[in-house]
Structure formats: C-alpha cells, structure tokens
C-alpha positions, 0 to 999 in steps of 0.5 A, a space after each residue: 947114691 948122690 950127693 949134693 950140697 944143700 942150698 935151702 939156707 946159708 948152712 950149706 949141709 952135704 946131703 947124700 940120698 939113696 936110690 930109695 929117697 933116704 936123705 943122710 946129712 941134712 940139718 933140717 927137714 927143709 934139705 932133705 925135701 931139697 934133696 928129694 926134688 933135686 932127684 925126682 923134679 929139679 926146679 930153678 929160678 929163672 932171672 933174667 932181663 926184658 927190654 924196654 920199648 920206649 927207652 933206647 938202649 934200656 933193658 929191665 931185669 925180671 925174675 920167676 915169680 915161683 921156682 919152674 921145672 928145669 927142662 922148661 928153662 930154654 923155653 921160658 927164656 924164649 918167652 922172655 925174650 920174645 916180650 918187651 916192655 914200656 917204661 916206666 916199670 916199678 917193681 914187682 910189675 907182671 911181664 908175663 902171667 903164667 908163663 908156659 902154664 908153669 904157674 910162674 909169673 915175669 915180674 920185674 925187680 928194676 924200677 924204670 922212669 
C-alpha cells in the first residue's frame, strides 16, 4: 500500500492505493486517476529559464507545454539548456516543438522587449 497526498485541486485528499490499483481516500475521480499515474507513469511539469541571445545577462523562463514522464527530466533539461533565444519574446512563444518526442513543446511565460 502507498500513499500520497493529491494535488489535482486545493483539496489536497490523502489517497491510499493498493497493489491492485484501488484508490481509497479521493474526493473525486480526478485523485484516483492521479493516484493510478503516480504508481504506473509519473509525469511532472517541467519550468525552467532559456537564455536570451541579444540581451546581456537576460534569461527567459519557459515551461512544458503538457506534463512529460518523469525519468525524462534530466533529459529535457539539457535541451533546455542547449537552446537560446532572442528577444523580444512574448508569451506563449514556442522554444522548442516536441521536445525529446514527448509531445510537449518549450513555451515561454516571460515577455522580453
């Protein structure tokens, strides 16, 4: 048996699940499917910062576009990191399509003039 505290909403539910997948403790269906991926296929959203080409000393922050597999941070982090950018930026801005594969685009949260 594991357990976890949900963070799907603001209720914050303490869901157990057994070895057979019963999710005990949710609220909603959305905490026991959280449950369910946490054991089978945790995925995280990944934010970060890019630098910025043609400004000194400017960096961008950037975000994943949908939530990728967990073992894949490391990875996508160096993707990250090998890219810049150059200003200006402005919000929602891809940095990177499909990074690694994972169907999760760069995007960039921080406009830049």
């Amino acid at each position: 048996m594991k357990e976890f505290t949900c963070i799907v909403c603001p209720r914050g539910c303490r869901l157990k699940i057994d070895d057979q997948l019963n999710v005990t403790g949710n609220s909603c269906p959305r905490g026991a499917q959280y449950a369910k991926d946490e054991v089978t296929n945790p995925k995280r959203m990944i934010t970060s910062i890019m630098r910025v080409k043609n400004r000194e000393n400017c960096v961008v922050s950037v975000k994943t576009s949908n939530s990728i597999p967990k073992g894949k941070i490391f990875e996508v982090m160096e993707e990250i990191n090998k890219v810049s950018v150059n200003a200006p930026t402005h919000i929602g801005d891809i940095a990177i399509k499909n990074v690694l594969g994972l169907d999760a685009d760069i995007v960039i949260t921080k406009n830049v003039k």
